[in-house]
C-alpha positions as CSV (number, residue, x, y, z in Angstrom):
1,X,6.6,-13.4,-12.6
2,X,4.4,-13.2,-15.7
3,X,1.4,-13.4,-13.5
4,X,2.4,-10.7,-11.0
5,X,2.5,-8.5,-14.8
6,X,-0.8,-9.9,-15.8
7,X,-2.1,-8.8,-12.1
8,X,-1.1,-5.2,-13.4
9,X,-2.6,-5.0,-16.3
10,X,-6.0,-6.3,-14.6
11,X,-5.7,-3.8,-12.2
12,X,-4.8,-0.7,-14.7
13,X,-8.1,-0.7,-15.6
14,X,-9.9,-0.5,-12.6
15,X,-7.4,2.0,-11.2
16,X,-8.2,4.3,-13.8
17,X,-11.9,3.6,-13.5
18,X,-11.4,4.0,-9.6
């Protein structure tokens, strides 16, 4: 599942840009 976390923490990023 350490990928599904590493997904997250790519995506934190462009949430908060979004």
């Amino acid at each position: 599942m350490r990928s599904l976390l590493i997904l997250v923490l790519c995506f934190l990023p462009l949430a908060a840009l979004g």
